[in-house]
N, CA, C and O atoms as a GROMACS GRO file, in nm:
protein
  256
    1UNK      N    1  19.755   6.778 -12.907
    1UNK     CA    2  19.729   6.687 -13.016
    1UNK      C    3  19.584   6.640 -13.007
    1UNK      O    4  19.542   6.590 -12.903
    2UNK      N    5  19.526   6.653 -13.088
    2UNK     CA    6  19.361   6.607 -13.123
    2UNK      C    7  19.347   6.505 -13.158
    2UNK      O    8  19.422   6.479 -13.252
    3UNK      N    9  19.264   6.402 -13.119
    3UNK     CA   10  19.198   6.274 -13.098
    3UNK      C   11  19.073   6.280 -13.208
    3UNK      O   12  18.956   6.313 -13.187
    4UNK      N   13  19.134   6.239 -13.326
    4UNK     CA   14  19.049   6.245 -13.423
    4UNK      C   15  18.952   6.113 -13.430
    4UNK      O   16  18.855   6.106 -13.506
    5UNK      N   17  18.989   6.020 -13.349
    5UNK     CA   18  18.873   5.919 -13.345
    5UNK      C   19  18.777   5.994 -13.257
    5UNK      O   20  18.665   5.986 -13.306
    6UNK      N   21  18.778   6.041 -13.182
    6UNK     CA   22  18.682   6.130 -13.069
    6UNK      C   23  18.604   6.194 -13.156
    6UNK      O   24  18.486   6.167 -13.178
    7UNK      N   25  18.665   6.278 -13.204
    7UNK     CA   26  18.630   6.405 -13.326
    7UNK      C   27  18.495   6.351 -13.420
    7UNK      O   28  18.374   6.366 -13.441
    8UNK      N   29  18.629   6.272 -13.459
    8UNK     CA   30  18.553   6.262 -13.579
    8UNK      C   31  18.415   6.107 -13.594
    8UNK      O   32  18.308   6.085 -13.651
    9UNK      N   33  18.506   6.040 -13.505
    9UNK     CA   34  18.430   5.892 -13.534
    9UNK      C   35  18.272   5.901 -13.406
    9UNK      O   36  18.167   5.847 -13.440
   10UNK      N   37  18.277   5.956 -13.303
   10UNK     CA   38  18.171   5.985 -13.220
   10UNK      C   39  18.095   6.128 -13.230
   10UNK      O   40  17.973   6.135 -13.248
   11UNK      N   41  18.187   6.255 -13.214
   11UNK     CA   42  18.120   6.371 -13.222
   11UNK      C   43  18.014   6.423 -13.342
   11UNK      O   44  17.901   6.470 -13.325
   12UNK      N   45  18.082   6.400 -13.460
   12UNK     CA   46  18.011   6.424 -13.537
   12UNK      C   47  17.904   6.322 -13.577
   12UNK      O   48  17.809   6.382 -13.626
   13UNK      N   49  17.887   6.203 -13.575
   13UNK     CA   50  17.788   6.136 -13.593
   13UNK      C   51  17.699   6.156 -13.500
   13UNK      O   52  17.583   6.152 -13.540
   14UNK      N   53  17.715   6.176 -13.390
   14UNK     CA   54  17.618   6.217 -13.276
   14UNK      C   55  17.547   6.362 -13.291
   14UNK      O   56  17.452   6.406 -13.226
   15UNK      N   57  17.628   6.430 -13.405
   15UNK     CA   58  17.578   6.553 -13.395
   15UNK      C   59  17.489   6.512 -13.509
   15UNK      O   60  17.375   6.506 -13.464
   16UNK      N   61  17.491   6.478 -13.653
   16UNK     CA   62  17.429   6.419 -13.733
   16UNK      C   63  17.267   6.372 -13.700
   16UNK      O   64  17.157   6.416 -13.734
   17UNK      N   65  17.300   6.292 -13.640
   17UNK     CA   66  17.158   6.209 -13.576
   17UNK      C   67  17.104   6.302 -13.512
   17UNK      O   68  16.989   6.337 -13.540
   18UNK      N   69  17.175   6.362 -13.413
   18UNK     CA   70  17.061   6.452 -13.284
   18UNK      C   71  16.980   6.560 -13.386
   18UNK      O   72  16.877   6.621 -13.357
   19UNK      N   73  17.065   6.568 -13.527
   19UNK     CA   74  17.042   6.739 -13.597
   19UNK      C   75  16.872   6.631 -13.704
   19UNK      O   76  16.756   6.669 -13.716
   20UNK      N   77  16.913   6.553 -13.734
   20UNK     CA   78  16.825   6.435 -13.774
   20UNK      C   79  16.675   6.381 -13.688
   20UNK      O   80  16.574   6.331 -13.737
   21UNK      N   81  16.698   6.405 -13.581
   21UNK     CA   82  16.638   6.329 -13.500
   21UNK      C   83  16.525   6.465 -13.490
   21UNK      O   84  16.417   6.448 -13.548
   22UNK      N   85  16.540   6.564 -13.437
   22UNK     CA   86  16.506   6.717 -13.421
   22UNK      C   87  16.441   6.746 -13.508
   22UNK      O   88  16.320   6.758 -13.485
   23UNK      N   89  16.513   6.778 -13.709
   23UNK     CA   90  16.460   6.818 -13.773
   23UNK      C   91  16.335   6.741 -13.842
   23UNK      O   92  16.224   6.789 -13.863
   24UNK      N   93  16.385   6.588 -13.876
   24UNK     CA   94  16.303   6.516 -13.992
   24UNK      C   95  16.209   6.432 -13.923
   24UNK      O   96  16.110   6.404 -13.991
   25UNK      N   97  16.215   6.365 -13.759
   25UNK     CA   98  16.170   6.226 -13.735
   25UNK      C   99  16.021   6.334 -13.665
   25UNK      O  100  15.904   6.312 -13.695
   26UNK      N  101  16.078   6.469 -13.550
   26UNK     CA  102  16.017   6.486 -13.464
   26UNK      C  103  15.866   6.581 -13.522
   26UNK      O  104  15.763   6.610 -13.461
   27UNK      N  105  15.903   6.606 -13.644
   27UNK     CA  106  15.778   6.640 -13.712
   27UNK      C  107  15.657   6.577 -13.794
   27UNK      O  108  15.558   6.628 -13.848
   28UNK      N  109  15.719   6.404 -13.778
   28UNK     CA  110  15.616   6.346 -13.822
   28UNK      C  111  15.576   6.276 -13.741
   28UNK      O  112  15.525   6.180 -13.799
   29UNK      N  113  15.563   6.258 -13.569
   29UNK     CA  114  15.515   6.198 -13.437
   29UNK      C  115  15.454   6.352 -13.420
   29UNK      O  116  15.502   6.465 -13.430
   30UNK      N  117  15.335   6.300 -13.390
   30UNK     CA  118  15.195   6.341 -13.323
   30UNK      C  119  15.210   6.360 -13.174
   30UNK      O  120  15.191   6.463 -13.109
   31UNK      N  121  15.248   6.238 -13.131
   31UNK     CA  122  15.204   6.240 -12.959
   31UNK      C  123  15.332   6.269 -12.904
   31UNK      O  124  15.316   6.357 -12.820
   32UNK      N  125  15.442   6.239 -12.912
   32UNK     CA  126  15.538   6.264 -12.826
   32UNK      C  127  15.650   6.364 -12.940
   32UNK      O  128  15.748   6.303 -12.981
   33UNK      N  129  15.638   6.464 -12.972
   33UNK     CA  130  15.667   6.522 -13.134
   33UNK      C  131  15.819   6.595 -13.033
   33UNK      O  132  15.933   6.592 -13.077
   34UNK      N  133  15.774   6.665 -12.874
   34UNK     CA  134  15.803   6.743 -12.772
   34UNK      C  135  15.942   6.674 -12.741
   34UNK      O  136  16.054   6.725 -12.744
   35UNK      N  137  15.903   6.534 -12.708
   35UNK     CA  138  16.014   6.446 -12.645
   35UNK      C  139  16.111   6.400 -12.772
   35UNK      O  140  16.224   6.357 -12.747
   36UNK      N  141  16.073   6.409 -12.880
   36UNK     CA  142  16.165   6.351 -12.979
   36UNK      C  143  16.258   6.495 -12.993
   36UNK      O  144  16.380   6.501 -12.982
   37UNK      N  145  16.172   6.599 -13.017
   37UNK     CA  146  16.271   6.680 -13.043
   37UNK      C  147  16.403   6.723 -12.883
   37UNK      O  148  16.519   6.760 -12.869
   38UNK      N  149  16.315   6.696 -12.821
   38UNK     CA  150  16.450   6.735 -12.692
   38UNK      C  151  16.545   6.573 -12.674
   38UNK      O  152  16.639   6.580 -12.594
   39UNK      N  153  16.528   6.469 -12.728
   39UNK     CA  154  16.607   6.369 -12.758
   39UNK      C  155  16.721   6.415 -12.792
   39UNK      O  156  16.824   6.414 -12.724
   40UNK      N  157  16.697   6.484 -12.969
   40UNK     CA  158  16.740   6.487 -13.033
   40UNK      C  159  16.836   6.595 -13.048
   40UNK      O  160  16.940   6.593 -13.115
   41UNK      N  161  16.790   6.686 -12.978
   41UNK     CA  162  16.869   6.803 -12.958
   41UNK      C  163  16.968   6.768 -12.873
   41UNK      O  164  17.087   6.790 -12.898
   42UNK      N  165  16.907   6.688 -12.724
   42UNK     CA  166  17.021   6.645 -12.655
   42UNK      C  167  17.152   6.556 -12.696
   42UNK      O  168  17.258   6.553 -12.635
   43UNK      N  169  17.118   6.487 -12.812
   43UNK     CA  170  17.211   6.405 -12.856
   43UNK      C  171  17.312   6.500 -12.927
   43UNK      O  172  17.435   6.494 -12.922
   44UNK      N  173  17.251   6.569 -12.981
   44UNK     CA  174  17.346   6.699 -13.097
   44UNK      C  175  17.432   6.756 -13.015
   44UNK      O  176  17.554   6.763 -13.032
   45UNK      N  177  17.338   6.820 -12.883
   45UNK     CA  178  17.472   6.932 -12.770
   45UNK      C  179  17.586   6.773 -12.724
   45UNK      O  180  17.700   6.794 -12.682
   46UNK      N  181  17.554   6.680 -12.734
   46UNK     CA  182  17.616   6.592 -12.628
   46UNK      C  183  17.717   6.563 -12.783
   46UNK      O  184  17.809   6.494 -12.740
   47UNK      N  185  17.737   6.578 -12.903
   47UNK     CA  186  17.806   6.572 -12.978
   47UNK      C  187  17.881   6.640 -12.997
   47UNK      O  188  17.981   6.586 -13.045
   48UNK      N  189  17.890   6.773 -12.981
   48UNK     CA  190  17.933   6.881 -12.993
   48UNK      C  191  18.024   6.882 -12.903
   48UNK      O  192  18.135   6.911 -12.946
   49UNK      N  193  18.014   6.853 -12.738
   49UNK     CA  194  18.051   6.803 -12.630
   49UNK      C  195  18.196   6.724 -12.631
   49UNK      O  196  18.309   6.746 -12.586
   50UNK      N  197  18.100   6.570 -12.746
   50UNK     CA  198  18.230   6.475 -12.763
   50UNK      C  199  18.341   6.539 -12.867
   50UNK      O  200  18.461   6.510 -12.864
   51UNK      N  201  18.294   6.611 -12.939
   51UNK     CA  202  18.395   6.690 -13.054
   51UNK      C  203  18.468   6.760 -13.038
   51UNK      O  204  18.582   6.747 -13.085
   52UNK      N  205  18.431   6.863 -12.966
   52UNK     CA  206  18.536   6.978 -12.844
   52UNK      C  207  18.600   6.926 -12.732
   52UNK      O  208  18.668   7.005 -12.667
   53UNK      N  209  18.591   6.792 -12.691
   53UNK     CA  210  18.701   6.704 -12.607
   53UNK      C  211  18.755   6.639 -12.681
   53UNK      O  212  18.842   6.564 -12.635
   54UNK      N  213  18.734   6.637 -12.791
   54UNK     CA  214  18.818   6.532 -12.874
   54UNK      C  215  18.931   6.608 -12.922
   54UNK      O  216  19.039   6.554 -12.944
   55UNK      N  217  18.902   6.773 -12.947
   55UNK     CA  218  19.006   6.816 -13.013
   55UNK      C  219  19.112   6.885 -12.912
   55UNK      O  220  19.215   6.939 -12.954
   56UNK      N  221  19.080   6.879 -12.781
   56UNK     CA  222  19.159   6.938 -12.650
   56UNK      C  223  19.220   6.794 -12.641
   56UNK      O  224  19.342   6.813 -12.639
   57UNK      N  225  19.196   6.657 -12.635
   57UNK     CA  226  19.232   6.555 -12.590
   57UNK      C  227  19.373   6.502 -12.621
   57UNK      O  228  19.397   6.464 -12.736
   58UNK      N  229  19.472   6.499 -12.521
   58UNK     CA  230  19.625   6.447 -12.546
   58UNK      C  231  19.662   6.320 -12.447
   58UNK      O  232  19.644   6.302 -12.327
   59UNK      N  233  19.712   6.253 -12.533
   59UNK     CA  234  19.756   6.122 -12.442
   59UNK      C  235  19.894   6.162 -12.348
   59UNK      O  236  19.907   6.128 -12.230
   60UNK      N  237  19.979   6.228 -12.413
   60UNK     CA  238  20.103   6.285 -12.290
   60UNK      C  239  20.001   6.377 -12.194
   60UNK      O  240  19.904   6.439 -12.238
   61UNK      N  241  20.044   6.372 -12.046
   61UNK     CA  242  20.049   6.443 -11.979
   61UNK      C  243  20.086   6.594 -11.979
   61UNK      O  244  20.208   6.610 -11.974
   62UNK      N  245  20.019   6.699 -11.984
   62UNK     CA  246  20.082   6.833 -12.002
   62UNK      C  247  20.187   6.874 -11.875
   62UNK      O  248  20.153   6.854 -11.758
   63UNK      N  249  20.269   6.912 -11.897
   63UNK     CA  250  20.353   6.930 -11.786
   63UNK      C  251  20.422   7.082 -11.790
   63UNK      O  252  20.494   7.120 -11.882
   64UNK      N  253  20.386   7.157 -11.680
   64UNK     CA  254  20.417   7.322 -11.707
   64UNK      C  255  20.552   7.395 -11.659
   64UNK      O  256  20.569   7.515 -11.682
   0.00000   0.00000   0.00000
């Protein structure tokens, strides 16, 4: 069963911003243009991250 607050309420907004942060902010900084974009990217993989645990994520115990 998938944890659609995970999913949906953290993963994808995190992926949003990091994809945001990368494309639109890090091309209009001059001096640190380098560090915004690896921010931003990091925030996106770390979304992607929360989204693919969100959809493995079950509150019962699996039991085999």
């Amino acid at each position: 069963m998938a944890s659609k607050a995970i999913s949906l309420g953290v993963g994808i907004p995190m992926i949003v911003v990091g994809a945001l942060m990368a494309w639109l902010w890090a091309p209009a900084e001059t001096d640190m243009q380098s560090t915004v974009e690896f921010v931003g990217s990091l925030i996106g993989i770390l979304g992607v991250i929360f989204f693919i645990s969100g959809l493995f994520y079950a509150k019962e115990q699996v039991v085999q």
